[in-house]
N, CA and C atoms as a LAMMPS dump frame, in Angstrom:
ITEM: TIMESTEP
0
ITEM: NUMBER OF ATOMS
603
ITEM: BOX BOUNDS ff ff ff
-5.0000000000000000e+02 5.0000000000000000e+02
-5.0000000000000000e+02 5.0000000000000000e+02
-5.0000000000000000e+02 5.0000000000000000e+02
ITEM: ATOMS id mol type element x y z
1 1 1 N -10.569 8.473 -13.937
2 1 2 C -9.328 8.524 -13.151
3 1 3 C -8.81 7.109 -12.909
4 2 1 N -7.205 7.025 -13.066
5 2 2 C -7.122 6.092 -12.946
6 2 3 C -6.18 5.662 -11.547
7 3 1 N -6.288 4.27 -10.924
8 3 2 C -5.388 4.519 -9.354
9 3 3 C -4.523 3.404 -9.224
10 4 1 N -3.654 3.552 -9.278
11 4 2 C -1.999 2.908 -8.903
12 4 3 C -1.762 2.718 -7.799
13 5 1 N -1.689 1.733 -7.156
14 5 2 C -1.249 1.207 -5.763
15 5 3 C 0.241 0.662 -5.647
16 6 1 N 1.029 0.831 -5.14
17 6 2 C 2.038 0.394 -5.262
18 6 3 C 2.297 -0.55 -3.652
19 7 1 N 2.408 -1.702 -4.163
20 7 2 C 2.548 -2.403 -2.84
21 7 3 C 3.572 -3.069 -2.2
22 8 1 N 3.715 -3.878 -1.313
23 8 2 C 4.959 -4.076 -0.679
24 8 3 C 5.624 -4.46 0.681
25 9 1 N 6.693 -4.632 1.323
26 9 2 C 7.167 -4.773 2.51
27 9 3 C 7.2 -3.131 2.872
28 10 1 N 7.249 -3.371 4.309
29 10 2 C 7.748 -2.038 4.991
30 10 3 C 9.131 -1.605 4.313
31 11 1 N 9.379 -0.275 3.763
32 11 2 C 10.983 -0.101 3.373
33 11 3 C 11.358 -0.835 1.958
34 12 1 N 10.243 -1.768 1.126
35 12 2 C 10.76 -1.898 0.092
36 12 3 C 11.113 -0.74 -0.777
37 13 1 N 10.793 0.232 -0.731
38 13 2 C 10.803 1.741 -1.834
39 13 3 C 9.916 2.409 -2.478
40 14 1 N 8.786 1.868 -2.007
41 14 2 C 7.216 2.318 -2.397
42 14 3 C 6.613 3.785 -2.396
43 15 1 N 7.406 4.28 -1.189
44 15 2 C 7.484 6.039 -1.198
45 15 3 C 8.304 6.977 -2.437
46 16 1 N 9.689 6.02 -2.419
47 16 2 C 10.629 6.795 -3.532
48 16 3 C 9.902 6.566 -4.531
49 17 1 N 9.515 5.778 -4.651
50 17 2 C 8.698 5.358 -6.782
51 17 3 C 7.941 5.922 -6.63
52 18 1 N 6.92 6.266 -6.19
53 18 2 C 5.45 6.804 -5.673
54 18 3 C 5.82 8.781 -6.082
55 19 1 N 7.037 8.857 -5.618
56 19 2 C 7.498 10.253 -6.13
57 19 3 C 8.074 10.332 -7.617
58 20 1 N 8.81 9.264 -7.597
59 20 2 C 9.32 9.756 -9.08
60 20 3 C 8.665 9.402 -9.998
61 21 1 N 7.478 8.38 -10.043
62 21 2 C 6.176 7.927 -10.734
63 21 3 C 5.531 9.712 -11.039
64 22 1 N 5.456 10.122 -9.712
65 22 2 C 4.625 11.595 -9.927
66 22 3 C 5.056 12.289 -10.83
67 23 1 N 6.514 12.729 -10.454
68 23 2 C 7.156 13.582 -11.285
69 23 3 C 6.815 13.36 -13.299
70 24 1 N 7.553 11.679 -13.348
71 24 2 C 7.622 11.285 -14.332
72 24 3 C 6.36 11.836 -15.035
73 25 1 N 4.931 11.545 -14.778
74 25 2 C 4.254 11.439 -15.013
75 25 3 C 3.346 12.626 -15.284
76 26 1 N 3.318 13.88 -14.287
77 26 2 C 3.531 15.039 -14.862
78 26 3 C 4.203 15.283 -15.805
79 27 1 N 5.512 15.196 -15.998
80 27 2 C 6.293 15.963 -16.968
81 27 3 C 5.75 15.823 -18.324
82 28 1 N 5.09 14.099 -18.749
83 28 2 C 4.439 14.07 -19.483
84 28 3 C 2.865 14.557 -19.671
85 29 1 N 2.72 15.529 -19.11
86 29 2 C 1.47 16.27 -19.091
87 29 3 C 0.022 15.69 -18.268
88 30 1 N 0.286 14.7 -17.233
89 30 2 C -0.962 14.122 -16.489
90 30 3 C -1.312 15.005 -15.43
91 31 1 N -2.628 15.079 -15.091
92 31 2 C -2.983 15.51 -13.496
93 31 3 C -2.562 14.589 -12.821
94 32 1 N -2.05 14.423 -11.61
95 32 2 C -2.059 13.78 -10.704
96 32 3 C -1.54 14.504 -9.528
97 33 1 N -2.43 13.297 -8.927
98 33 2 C -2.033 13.433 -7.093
99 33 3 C -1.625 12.099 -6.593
100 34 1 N -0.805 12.035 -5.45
101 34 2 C -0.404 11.19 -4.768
102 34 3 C -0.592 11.136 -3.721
103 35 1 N -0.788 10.331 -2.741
104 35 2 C -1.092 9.584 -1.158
105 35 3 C -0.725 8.67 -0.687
106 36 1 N -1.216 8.605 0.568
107 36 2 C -0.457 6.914 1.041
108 36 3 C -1.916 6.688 1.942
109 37 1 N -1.36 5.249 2.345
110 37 2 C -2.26 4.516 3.561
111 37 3 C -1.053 4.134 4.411
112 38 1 N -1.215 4.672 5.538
113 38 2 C -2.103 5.164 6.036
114 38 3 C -1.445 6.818 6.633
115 39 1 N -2.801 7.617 6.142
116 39 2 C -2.609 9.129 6.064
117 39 3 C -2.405 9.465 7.905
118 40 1 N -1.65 9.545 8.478
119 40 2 C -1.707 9.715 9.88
120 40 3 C -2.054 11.417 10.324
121 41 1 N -2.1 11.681 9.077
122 41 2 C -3.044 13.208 9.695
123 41 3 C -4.549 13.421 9.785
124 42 1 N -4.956 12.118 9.946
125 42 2 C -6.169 12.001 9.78
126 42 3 C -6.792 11.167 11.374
127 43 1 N -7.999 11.779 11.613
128 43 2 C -8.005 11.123 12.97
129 43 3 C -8.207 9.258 12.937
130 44 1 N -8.606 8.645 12.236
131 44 2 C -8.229 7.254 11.932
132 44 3 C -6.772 6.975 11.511
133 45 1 N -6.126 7.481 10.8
134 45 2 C -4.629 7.651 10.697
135 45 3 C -4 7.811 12.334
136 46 1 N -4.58 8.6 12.714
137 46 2 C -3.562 8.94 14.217
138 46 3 C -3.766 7.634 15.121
139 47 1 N -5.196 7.077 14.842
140 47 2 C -5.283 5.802 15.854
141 47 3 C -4.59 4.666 15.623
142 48 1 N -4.436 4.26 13.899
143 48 2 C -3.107 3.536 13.879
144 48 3 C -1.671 3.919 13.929
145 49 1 N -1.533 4.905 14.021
146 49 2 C -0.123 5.201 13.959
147 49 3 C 0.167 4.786 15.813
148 50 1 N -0.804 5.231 16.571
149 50 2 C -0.638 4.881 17.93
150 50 3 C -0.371 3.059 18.196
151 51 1 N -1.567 2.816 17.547
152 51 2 C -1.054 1.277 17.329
153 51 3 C -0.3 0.39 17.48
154 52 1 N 0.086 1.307 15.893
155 52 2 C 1.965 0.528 15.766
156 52 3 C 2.721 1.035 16.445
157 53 1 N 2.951 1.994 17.057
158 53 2 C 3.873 2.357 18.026
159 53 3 C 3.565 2.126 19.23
160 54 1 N 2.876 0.831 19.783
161 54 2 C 2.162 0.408 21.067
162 54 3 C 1.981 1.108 21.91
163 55 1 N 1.688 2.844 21.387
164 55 2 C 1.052 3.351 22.528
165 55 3 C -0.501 3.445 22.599
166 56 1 N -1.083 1.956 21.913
167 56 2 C -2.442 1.981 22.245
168 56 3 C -2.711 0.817 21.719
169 57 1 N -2.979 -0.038 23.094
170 57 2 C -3.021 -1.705 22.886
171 57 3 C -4.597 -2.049 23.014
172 58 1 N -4.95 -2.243 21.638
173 58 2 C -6.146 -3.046 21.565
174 58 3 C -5.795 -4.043 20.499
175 59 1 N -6.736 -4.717 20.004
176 59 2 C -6.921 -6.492 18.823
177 59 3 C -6.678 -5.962 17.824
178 60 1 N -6.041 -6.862 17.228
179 60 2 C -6.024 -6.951 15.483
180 60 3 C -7.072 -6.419 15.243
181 61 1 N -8.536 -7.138 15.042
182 61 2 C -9.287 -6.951 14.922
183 61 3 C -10.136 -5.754 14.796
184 62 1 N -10.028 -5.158 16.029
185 62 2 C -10.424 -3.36 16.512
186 62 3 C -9.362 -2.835 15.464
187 63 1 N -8.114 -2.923 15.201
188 63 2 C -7.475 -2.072 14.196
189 63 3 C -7.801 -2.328 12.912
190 64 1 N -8.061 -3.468 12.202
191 64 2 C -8.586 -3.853 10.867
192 64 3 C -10.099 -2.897 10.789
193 65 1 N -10.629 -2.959 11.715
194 65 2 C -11.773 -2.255 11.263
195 65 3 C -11.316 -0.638 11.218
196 66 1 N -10.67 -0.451 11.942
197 66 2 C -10.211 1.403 11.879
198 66 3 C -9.454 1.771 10.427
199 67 1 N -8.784 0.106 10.059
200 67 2 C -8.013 0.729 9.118
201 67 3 C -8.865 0.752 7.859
202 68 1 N -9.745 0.074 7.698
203 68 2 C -10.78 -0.246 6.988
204 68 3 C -11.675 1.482 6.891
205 69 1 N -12.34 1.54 7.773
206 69 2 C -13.288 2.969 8.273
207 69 3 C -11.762 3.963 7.639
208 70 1 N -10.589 4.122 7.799
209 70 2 C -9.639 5.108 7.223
210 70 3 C -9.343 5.301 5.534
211 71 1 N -9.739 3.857 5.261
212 71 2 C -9.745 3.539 3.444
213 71 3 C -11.417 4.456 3.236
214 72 1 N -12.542 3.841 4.153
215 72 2 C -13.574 4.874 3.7
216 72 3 C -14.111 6.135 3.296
217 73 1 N -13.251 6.798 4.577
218 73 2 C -13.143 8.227 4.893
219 73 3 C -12.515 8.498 3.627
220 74 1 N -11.522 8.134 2.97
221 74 2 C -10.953 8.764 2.003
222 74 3 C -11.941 8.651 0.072
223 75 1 N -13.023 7.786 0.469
224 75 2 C -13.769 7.325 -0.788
225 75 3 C -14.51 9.014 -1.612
226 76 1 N -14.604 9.555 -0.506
227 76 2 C -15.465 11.042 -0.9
228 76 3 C -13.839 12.305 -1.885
229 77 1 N -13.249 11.828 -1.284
230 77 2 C -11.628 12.752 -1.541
231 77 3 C -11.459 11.986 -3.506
232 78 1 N -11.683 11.195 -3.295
233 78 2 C -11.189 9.838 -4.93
234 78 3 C -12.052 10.516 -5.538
235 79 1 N -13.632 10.919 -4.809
236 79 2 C -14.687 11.068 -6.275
237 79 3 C -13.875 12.735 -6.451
238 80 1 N -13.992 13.365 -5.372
239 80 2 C -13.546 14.97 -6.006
240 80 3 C -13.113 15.148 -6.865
241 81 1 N -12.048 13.947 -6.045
242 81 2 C -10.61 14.66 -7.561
243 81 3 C -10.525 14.1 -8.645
244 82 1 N -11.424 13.052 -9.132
245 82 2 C -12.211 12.699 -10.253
246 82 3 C -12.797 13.593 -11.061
247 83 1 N -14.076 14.777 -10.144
248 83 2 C -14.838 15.574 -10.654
249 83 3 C -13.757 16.678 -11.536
250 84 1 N -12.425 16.745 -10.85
251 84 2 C -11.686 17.864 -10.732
252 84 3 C -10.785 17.835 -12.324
253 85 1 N -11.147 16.461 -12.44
254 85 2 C -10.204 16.134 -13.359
255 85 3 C -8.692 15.302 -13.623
256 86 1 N -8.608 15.057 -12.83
257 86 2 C -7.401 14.306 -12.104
258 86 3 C -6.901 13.004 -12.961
259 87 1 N -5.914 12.664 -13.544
260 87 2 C -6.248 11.494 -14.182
261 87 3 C -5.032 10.356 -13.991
262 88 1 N -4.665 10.295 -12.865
263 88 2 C -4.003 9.686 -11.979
264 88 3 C -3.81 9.743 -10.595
265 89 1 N -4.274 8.674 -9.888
266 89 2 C -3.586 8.768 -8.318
267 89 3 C -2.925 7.625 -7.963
268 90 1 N -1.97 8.209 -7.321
269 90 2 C -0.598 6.765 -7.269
270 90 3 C -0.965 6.838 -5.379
271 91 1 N -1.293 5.654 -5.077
272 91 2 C -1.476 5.497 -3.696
273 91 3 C -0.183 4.411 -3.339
274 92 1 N 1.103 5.28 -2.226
275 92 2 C 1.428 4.319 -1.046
276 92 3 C 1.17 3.618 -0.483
277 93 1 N 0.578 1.982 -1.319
278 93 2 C -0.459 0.881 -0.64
279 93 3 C -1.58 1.375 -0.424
280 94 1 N -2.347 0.235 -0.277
281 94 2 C -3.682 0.576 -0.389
282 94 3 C -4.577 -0.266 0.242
283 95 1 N -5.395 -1.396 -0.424
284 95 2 C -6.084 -2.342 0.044
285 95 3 C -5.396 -3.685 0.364
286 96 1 N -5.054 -4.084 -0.824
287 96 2 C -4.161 -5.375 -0.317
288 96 3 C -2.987 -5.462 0.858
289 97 1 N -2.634 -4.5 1.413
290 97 2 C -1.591 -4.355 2.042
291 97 3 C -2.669 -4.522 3.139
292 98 1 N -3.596 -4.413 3.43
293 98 2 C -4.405 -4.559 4.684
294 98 3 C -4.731 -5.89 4.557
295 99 1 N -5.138 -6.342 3.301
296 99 2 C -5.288 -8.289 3.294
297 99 3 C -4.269 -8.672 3.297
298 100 1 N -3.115 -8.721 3.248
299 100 2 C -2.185 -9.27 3.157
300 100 3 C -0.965 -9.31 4.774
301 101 1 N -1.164 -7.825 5.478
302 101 2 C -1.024 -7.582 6.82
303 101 3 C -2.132 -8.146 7.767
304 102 1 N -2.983 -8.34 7.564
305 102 2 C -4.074 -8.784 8.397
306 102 3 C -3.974 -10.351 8.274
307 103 1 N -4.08 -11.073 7.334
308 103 2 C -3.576 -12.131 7.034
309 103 3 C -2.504 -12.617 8.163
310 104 1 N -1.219 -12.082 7.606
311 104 2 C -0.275 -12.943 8.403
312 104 3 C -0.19 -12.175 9.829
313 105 1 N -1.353 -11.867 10.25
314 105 2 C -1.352 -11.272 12.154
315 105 3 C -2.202 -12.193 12.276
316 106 1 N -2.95 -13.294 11.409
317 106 2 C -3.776 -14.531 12.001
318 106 3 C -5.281 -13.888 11.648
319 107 1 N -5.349 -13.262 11.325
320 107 2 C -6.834 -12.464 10.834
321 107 3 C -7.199 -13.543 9.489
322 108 1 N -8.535 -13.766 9.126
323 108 2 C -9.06 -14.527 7.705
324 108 3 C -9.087 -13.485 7.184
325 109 1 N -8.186 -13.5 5.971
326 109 2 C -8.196 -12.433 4.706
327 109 3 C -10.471 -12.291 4.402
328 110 1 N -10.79 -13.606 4.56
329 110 2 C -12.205 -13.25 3.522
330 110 3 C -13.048 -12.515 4.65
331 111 1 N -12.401 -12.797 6.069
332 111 2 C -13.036 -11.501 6.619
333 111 3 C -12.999 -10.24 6.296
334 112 1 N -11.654 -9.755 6.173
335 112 2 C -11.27 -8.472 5.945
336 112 3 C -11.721 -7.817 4.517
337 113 1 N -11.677 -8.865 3.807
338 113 2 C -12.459 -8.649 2.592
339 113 3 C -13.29 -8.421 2.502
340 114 1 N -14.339 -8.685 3.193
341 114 2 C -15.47 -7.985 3.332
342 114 3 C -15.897 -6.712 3.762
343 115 1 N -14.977 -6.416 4.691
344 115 2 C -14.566 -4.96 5.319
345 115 3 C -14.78 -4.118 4.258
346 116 1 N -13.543 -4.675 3.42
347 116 2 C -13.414 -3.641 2.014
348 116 3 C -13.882 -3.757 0.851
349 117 1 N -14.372 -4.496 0.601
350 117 2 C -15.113 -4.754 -0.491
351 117 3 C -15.883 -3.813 -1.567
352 118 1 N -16.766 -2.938 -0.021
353 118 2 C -17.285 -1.54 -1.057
354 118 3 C -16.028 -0.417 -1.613
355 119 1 N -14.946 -0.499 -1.064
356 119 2 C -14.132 0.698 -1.806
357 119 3 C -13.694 0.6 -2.932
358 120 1 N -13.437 1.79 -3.604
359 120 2 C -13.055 1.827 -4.964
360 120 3 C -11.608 0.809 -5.044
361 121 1 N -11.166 -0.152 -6.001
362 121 2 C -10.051 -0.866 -6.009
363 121 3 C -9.374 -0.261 -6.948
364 122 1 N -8.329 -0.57 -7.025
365 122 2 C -7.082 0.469 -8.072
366 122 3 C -7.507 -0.363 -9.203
367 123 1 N -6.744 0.685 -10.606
368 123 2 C -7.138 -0.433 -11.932
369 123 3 C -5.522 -0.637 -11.883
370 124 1 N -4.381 -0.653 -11.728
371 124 2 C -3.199 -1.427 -11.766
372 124 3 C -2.493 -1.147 -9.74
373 125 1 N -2.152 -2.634 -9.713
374 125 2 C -0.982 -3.079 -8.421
375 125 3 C 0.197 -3.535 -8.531
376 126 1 N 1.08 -2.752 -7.823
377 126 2 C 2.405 -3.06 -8.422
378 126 3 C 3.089 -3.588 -7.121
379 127 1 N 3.358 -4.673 -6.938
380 127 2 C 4.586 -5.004 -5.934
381 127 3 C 5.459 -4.705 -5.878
382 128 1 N 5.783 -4.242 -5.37
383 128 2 C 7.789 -3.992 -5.069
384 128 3 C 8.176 -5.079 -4.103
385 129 1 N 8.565 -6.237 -4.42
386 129 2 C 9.083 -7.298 -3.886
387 129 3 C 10.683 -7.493 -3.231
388 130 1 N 10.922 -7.135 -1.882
389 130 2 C 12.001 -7.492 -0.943
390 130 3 C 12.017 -8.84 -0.091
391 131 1 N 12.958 -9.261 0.124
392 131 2 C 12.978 -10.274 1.134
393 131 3 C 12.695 -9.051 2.697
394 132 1 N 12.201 -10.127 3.264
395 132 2 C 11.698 -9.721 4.981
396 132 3 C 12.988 -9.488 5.22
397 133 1 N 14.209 -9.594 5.156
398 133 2 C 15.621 -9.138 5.705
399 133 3 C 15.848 -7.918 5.071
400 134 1 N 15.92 -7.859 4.114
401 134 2 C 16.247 -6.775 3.738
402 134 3 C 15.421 -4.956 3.839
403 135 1 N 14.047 -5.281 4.227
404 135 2 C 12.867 -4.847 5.255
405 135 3 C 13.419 -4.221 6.17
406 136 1 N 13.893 -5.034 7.471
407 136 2 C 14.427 -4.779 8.427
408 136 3 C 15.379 -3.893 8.607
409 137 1 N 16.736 -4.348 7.611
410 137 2 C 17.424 -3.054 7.913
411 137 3 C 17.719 -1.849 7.185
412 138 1 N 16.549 -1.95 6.423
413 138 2 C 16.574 -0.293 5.638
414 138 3 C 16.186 0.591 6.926
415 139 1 N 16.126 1.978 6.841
416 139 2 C 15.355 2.694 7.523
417 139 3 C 14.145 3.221 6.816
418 140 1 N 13.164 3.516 8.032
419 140 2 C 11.775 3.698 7.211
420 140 3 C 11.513 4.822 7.365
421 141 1 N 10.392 6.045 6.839
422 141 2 C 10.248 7.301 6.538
423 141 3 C 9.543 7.673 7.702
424 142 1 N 8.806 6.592 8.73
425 142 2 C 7.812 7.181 9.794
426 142 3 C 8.945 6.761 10.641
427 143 1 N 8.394 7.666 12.189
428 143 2 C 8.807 7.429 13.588
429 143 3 C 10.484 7.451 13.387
430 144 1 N 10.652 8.088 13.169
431 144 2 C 12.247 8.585 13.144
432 144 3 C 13.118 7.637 12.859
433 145 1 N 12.616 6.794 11.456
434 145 2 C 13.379 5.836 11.21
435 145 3 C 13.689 4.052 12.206
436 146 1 N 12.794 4.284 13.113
437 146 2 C 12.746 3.506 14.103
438 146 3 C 11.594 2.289 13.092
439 147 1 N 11.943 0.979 13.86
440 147 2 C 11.17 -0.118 13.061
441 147 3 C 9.617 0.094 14.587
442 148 1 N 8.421 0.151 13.448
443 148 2 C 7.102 -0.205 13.936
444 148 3 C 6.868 -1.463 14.348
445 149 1 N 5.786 -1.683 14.905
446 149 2 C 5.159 -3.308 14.845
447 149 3 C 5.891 -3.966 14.313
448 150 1 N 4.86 -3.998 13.149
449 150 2 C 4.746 -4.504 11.631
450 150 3 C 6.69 -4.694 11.5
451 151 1 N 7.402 -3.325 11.4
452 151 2 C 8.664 -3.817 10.764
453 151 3 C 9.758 -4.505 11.687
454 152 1 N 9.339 -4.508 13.201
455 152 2 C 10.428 -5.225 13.477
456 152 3 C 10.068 -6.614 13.587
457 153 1 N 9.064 -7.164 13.262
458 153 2 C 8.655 -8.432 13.056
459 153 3 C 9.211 -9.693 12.206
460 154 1 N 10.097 -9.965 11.935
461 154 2 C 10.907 -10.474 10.924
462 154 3 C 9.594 -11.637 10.665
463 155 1 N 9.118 -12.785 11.627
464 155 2 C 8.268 -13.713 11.235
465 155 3 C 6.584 -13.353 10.593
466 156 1 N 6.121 -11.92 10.33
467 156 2 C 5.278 -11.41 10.108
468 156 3 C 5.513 -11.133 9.183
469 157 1 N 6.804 -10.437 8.599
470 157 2 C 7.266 -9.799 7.198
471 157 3 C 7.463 -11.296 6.521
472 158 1 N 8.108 -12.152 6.931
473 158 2 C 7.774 -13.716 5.715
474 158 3 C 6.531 -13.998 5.575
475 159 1 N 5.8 -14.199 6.697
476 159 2 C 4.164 -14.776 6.101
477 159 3 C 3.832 -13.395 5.369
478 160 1 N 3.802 -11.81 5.624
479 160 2 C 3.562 -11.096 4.692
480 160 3 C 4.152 -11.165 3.065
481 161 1 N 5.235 -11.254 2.764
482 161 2 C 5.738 -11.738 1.63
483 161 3 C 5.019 -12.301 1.076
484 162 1 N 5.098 -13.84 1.802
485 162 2 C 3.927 -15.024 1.232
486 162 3 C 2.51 -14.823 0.827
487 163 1 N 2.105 -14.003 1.287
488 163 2 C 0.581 -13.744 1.15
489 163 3 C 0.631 -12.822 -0.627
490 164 1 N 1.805 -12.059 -0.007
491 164 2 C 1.622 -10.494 -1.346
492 164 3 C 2.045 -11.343 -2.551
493 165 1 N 2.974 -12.299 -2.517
494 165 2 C 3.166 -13.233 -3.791
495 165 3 C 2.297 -14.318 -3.934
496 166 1 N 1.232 -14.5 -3.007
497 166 2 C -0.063 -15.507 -3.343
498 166 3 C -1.131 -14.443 -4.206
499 167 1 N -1.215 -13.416 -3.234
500 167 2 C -2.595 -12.18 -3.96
501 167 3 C -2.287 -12.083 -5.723
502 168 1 N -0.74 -11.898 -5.795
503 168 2 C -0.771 -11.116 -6.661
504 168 3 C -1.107 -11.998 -7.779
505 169 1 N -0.519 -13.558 -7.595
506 169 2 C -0.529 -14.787 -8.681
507 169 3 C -1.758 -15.091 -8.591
508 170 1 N -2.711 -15.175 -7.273
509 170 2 C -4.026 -15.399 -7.248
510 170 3 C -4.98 -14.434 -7.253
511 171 1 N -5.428 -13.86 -7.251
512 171 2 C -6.055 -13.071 -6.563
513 171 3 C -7.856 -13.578 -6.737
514 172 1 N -8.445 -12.832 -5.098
515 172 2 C -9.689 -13.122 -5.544
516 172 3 C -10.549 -12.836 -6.849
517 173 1 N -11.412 -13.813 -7.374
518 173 2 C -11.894 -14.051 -8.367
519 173 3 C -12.838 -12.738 -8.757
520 174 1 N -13.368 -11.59 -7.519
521 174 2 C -14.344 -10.546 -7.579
522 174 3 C -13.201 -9.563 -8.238
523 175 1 N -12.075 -9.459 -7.583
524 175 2 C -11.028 -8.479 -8.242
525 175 3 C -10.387 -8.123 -9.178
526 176 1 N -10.53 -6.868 -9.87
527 176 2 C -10.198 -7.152 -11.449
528 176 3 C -9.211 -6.585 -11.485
529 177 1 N -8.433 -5.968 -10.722
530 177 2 C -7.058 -4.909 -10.846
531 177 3 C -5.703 -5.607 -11.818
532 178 1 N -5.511 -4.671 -12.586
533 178 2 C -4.099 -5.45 -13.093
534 178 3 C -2.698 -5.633 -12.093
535 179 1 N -2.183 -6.818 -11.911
536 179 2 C -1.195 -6.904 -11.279
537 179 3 C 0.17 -6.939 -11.921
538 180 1 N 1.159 -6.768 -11.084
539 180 2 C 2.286 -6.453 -11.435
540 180 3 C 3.36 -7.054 -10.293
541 181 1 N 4.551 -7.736 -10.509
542 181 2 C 5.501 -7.99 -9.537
543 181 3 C 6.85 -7.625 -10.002
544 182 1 N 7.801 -6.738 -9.229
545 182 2 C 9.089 -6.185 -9.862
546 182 3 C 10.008 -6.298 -8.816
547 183 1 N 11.424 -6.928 -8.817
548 183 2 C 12.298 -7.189 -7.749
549 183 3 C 12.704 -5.937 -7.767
550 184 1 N 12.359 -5.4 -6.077
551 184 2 C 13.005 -4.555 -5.362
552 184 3 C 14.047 -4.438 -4.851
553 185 1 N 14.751 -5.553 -5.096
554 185 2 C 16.763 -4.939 -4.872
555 185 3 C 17.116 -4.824 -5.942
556 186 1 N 16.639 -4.294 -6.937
557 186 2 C 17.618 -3.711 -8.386
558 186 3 C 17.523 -1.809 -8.036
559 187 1 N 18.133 -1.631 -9.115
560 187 2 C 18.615 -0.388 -8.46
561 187 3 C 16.986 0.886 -9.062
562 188 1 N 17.704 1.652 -7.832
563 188 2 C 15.963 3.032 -7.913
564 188 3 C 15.57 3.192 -9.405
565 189 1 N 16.555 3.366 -10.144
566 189 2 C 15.986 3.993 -11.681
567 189 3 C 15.564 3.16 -12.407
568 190 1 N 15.998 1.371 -12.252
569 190 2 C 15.842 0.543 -13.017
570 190 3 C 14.288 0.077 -12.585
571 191 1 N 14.347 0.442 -10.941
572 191 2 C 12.347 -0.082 -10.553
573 191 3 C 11.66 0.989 -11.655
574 192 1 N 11.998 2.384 -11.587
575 192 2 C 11.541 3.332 -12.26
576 192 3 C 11.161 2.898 -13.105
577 193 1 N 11.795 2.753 -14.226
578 193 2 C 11.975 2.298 -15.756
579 193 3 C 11.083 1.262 -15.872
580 194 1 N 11.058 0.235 -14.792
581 194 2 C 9.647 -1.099 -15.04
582 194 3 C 8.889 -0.43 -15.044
583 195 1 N 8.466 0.745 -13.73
584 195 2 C 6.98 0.799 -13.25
585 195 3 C 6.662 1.381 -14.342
586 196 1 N 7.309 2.576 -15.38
587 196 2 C 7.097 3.447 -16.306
588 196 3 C 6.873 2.56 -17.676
589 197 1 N 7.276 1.101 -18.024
590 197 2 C 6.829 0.616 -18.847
591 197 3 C 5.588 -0.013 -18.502
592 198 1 N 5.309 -0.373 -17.297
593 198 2 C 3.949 -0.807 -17.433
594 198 3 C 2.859 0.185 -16.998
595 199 1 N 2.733 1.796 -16.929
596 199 2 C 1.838 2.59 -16.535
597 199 3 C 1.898 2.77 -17.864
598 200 1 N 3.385 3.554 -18.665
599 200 2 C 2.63 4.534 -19.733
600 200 3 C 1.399 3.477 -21.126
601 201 1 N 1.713 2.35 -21.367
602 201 2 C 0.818 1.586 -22.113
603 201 3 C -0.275 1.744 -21.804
């Protein structure tokens, strides 16, 4: 099985591709399933979703590890649908979006890295690259379109940027995932059309 992360700013378009990736990708005869991080129907999901919506103030820290323990919980679900046959899963962010968010909240990425280290890593990452402005005033798919934490942060979404265009040019030396960077203000079909030349190869 293979796993597609698609990564990004809050509101770059990571949900819309993430669907029409599916579709596409069926039609040409694949199993797949799709997900996101973070699954808020999940009881680690519900504790960050409280989070970001500051109705539950604890540390960076205490949340990196929940969000971490929420990437775990899901490691048993990856082998299933492996067993099952599955031969694609396109994940709504994934790991790096936690090094790269944790990062610019003042957290050491090689901490957090360690956090995650044991989970399965995707074999391709795709950025969807926005400026932090343009972030802001999209509307986003959670909390009724209302900006979270994370999105009304304008000085969090630049050091986030910065980090997701350091990972992707650098990345740690243990990590073997193929990377990918595609400007996210061109139009929906034309992101399409990249992400679809660099999956179907």
């Amino acid at each position: 099985m293979q796993i597609i992360s698609l990564e990004g700013l809050d509101k770059s378009g990571k949900h819309t591709q993430s669907i029409l990736l599916e579709q596409a990708l069926r039609e040409r005869g694949y199993r797949v399933v799709r997900s996101e991080f973070h699954r808020y129907d999940t009881p680690t999901g519900e504790l960050i979703r409280k989070w970001l919506t500051h109705e539950w103030p604890v540390d960076q820290w205490t949340v990196e590890l929940i969000m971490a323990a929420d990437k775990y919980a899901q490691q048993t679900w990856f082998e299933k649908l492996e067993e099952q046959g599955t031969d694609i899963l396109i994940l709504d962010r994934y790991i790096t979006s936690q090094l790269v968010y944790s990062q610019a909240s003042g957290v050491e990425r090689e901490w957090v890295f360690h956090l995650v280290k044991g989970l399965r890593f995707p074999d391709i990452e795709i950025l969807i690259d926005i400026p932090p402005e343009v972030s802001m005033q999209r509307k986003g798919k959670h909390n009724g379109g209302k900006n979270d934490r994370y999105e009304s942060d304008l000085a969090l979404l630049t050091r986030a940027r910065e980090y997701y265009l350091e990972w992707f040019k650098s990345p740690l030396p243990t990590i073997h995932s193929k990377r990918y960077i595609i400007d996210g203000e061109q139009d929906i079909s034309v992101i399409h059309q990249r992400i679809m030349n660099i999956i179907l190869p």
